[in-house]
C-alpha positions as CSV (number, residue, x, y, z in Angstrom):
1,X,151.9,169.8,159.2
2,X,152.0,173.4,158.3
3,X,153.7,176.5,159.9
4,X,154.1,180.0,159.7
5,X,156.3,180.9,156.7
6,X,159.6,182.7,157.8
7,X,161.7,182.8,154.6
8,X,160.6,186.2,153.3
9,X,158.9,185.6,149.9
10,X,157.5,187.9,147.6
11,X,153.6,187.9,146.9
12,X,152.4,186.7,143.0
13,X,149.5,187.9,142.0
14,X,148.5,189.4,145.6
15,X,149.0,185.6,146.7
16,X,151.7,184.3,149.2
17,X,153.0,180.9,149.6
18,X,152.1,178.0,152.2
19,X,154.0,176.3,154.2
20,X,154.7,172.3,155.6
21,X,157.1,170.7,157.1
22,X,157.8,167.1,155.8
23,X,157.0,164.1,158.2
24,X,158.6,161.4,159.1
25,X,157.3,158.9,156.2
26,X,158.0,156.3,153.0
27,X,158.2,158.8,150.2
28,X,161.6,158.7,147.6
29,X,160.5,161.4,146.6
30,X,159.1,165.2,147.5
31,X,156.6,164.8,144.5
32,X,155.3,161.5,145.4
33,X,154.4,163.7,149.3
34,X,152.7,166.4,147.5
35,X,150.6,164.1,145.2
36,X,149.3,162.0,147.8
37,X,149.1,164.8,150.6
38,X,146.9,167.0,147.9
39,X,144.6,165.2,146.7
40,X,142.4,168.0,144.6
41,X,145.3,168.2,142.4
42,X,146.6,165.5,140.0
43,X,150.2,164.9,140.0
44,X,150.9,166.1,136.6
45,X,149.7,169.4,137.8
46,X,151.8,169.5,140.4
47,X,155.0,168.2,138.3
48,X,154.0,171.1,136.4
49,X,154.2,173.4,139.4
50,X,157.5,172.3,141.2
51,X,158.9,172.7,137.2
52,X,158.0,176.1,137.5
53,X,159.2,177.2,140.6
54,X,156.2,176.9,142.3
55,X,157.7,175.0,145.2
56,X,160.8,176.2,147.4
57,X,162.8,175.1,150.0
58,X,163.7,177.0,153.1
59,X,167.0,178.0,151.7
60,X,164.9,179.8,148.6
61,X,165.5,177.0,146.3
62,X,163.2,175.4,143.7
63,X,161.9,172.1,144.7
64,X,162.2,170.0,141.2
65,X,160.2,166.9,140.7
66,X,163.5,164.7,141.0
67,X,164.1,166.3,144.6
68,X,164.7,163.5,147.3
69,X,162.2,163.3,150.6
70,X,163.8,164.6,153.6
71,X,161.6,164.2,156.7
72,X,161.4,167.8,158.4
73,X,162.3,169.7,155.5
74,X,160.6,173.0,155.3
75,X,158.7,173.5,152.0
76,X,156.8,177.2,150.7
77,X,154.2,176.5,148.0
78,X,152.6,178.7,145.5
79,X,148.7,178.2,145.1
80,X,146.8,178.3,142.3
81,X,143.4,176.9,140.6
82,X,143.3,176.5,136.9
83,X,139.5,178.0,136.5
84,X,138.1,180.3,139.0
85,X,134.7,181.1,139.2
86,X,134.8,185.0,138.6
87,X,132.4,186.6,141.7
88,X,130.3,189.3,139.6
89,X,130.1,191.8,142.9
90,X,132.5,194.3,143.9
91,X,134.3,195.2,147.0
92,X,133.5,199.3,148.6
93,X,136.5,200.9,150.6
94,X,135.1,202.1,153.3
95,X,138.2,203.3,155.3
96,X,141.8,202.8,155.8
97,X,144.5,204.5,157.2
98,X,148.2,203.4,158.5
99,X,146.7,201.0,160.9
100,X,143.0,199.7,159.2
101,X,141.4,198.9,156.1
102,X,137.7,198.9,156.6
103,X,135.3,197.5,153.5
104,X,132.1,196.9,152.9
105,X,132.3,193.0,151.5
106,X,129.1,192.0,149.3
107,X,127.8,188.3,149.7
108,X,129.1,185.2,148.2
109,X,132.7,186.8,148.1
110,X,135.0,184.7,150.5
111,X,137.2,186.7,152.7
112,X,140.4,184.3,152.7
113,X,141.7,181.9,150.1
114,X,140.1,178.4,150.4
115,X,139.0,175.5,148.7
116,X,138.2,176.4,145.4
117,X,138.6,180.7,145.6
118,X,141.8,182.0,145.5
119,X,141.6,185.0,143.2
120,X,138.2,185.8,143.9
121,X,138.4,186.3,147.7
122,X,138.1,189.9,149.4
123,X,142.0,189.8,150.7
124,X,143.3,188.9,147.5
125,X,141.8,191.5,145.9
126,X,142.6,194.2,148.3
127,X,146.4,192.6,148.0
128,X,146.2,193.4,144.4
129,X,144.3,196.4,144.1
130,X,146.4,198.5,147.3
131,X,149.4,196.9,146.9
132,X,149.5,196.1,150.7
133,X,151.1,192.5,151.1
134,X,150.7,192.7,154.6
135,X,146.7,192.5,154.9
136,X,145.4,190.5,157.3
137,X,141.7,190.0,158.4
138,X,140.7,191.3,162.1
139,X,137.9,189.1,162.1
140,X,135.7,186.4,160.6
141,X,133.0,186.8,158.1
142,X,131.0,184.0,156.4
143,X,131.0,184.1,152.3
144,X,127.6,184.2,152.4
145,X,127.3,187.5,154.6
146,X,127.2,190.9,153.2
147,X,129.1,194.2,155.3
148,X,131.4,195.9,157.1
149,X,134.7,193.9,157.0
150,X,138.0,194.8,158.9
151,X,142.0,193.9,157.8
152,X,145.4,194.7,159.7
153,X,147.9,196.6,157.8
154,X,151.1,196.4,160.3
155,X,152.0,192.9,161.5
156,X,153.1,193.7,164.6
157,X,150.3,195.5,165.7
158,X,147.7,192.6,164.6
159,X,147.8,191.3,167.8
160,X,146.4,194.5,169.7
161,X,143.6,194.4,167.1
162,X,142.5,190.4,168.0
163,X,142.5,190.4,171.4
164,X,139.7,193.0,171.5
165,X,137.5,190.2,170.0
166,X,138.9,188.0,172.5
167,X,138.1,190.1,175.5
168,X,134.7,190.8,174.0
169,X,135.3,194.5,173.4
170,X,133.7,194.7,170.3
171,X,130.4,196.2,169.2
172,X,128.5,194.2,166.4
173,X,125.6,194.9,164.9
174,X,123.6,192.5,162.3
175,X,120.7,193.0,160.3
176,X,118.8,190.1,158.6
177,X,115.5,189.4,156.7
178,X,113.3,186.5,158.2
179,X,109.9,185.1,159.1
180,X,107.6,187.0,161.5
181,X,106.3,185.3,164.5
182,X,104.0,187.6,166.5
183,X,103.3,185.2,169.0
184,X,107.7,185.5,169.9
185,X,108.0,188.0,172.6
186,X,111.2,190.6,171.3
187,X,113.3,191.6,172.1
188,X,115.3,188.9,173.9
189,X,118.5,187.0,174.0
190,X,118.9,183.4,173.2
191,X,121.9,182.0,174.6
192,X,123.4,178.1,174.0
193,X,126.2,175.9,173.4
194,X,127.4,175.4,170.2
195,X,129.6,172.7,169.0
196,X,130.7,171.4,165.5
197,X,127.6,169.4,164.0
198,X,127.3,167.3,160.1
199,X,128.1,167.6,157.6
200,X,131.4,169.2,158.7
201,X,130.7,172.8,158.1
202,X,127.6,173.1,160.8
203,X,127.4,173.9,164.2
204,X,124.5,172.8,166.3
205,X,123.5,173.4,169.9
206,X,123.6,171.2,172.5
207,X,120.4,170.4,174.1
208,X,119.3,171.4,178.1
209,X,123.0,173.0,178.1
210,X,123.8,174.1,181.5
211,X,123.9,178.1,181.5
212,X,127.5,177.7,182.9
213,X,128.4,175.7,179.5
214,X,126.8,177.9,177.3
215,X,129.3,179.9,174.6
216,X,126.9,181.3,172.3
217,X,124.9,184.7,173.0
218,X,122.6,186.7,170.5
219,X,120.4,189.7,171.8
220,X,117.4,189.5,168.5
221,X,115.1,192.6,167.8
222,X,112.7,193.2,165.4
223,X,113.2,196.4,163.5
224,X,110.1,196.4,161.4
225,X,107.7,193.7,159.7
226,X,107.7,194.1,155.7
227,X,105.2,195.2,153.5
228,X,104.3,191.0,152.8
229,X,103.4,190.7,156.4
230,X,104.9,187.3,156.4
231,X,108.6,188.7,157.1
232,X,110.8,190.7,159.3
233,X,113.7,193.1,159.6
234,X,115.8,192.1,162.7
235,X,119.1,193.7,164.7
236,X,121.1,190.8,166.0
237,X,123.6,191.8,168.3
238,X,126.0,188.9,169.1
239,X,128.1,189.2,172.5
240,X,129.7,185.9,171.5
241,X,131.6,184.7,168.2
242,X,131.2,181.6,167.5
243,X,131.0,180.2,164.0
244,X,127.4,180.8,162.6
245,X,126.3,181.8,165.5
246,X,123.4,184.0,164.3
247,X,122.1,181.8,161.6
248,X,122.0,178.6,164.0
249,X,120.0,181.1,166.9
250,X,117.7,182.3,164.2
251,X,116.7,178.9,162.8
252,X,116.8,177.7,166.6
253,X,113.8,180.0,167.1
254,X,111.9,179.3,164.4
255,X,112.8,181.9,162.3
256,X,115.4,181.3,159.9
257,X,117.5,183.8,158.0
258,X,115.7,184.2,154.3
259,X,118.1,182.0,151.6
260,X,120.0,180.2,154.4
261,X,121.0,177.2,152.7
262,X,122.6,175.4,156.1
263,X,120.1,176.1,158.6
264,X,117.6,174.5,159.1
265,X,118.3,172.2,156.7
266,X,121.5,171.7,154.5
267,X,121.1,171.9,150.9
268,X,123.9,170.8,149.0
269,X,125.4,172.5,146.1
270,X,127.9,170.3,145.2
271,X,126.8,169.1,141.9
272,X,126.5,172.6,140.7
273,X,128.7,173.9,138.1
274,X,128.3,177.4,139.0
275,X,126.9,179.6,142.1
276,X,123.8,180.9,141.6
277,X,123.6,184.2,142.7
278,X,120.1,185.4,142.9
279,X,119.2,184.1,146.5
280,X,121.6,186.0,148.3
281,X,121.7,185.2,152.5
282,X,120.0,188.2,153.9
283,X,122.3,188.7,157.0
284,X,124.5,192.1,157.0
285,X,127.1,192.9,159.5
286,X,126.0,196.4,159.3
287,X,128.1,198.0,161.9
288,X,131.0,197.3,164.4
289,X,132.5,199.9,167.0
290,X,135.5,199.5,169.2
291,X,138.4,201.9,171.0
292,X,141.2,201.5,168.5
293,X,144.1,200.0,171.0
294,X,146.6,201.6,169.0
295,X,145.3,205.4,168.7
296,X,143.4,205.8,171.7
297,X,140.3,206.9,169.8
298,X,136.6,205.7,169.2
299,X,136.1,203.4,165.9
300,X,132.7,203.3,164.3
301,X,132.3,201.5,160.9
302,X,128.8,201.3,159.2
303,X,128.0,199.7,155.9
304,X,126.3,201.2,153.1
305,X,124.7,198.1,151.8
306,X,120.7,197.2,152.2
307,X,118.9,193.5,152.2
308,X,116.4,193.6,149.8
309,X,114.6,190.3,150.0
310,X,112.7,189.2,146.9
């Protein structure tokens, strides 16, 4: 199972190490763990690794491939992926001081490390490029989704910073690009219950929820209807979290977010060799506003990026 690292370890390359503790279990060895507990990574690889010094014990010693299993031992682990798709969009600062760091992210760039980014993710490269090892996201943003994106600098005040999403003190604003339906009367709020759904990354709502049940709210406007006629330029104002939240509301009523390839229907990428980046997802998180728990004062972050649907 992993933890939260505390053996102080430097940063490489902007990226810090995981950590697990050992279970109970028939390995002889810590390598024989590793290959069958990662299973994206052959175990020559990860020989490779442990040679290097890629994997340390909690006393700050190098894990060698010969090391013996010890249930409960505490391992930190280096990640790294041998070819990384380079993401050909770049990051805009659009404020920081002691407390924030406030960019403007551009679609299809990851905020955290996972699966197969690592570099290429937006904290990584802020890691690198302010020298801040301490960054820490304030909130969640899909790859997919374009705008204003918010990351901790002190630790110990993190905590101030997340419960304002957690008591709901937090303005959001979205804009997106969809189909125009005169015939749906907007403004209006669409509220549901939303649970995990398949493949793995969907949600889906729960039909005839109980309002009492529901944990998913979404006030949708329509700002304008495009030149084409057959699309329009919405506000979605989310007074709820919850993971996809505005594309799973949108395709709910009929108009789904232009290039969303998970809702309605999921279209698989897997076989692709490489992202193709001319159908971006036109949903921005154009602006958030909050009273900073720390300061005192009034925050209002707007981002400087447009959708511009083919």
């Amino acid at each position: 199972m992993r933890q939260s690292c505390s053996l102080s370890l430097p940063t490489r390359n902007g990226v810090g190490p995981g950590c697990i503790v050992l279970p109970t279990g028939p390995w002889a060895h810590v390598l024989d763990f590793l290959n069958e507990r990662f299973t994206n990574v052959t175990r020559e690889e990860i020989e490779a690794r442990m040679t290097r010094g890629d994997v340390i014990d909690e006393l700050g010693n190098s894990v060698l491939p010969t090391r013996r299993y010890t249930p409960n031992l505490k391992l930190y682990y280096y990640r790294s992926i041998a070819v990384e798709e380079a993401i050909p969009f770049d990051e805009e600062i659009l404020f920081q001081d002691e407390q924030l760091v406030v960019v403007d992210k551009p679609h299809f760039l990851p905020v955290i490390p996972s699966g197969r980014y690592l570099q290429q993710t937006l904290l990584i490269r802020l890691i690198r490029k302010l020298g801040i090892d301490t960054l820490a996201p304030m909130h969640r943003l899909d790859r997919e989704t374009a705008g204003v994106m918010i990351f901790t600098v002190q630790p110990h005040l993190r905590g101030h910073y997340q419960q304002l999403f957690a008591r709901r003190e937090v303005t959001k604003h979205y804009q997106a690009i969809a189909p125009y339906r005169p015939e749906l009367s907007l403004p209006l709020t669409r509220r549901s219950r939303l649970v995990p759904g398949e493949p793995f990354m969907r949600m889906q709502e729960i039909a005839g929820a109980e309002i009492d049940t529901c944990n998913a709210e979404t006030q949708v406007e329509l700002l304008e209807t495009l030149p084409c006629g057959q699309l329009g330029r919405y506000r979605l104002t989310p007074f709820s979290g919850k993971k996809h939240q505005l594309r799973v509301h949108m395709a709910a009523l009929g108009i789904p977010i232009v290039n969303d390839k998970i809702y309605p229907v999921y279209q698989s990428n897997s076989g692709a060799e490489k992202t193709d980046y001319s159908q971006p997802l036109q949903l921005l998180a154009e602006a958030i506003a909050f009273n900073d728990p720390v300061t005192g004062e009034r925050r209002h972050f707007s981002s400087r990026r447009q959708l511009q649907p083919a």
